[in-house]
C-alpha positions in Angstrom: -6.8 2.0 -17.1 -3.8 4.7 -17.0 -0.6 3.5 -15.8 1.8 5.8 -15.0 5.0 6.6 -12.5 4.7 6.6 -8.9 4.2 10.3 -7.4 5.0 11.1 -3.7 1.4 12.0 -3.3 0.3 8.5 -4.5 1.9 7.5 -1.1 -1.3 7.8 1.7 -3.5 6.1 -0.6 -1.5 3.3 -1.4 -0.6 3.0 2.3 -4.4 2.1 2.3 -4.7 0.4 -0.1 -2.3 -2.0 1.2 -3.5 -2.0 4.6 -7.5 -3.0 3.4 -5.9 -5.4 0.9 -3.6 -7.7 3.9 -6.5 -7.1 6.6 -9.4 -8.1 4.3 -8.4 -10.6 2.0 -5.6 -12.3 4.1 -8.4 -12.3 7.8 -9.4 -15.4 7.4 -5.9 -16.9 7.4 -4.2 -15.0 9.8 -4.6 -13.9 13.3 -5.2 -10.2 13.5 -1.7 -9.9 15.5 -0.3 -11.4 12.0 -2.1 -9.1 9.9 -0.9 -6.4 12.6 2.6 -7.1 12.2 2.2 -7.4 8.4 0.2 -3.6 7.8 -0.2 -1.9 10.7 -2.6 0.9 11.0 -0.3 3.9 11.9 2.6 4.3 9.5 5.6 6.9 10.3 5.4 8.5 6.9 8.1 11.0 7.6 11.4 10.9 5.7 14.1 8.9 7.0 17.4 10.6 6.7 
């Protein structure tokens, strides 16, 4: 295993990786309007100013 500093293009995939994690692990304790709230599918990844 590498570990190394977070780079901006790290960003989509760890999106996903988040996403799978809450709506796989977590579905057979939550409602799917829970996991919803908690990772939704569609992300606004553009910068906030």
């Amino acid at each position: 295993m590498i570990l190394r500093s977070y780079k901006i293009r790290d960003c989509k995939k760890l999106i996903n990786l988040f996403y799978n994690t809450v709506h796989t692990v977590n579905a057979k304790d939550y409602t799917s309007e829970q996991l919803d709230v908690w990772a939704p599918k569609n992300i606004d990844l553009r910068k906030k100013e």
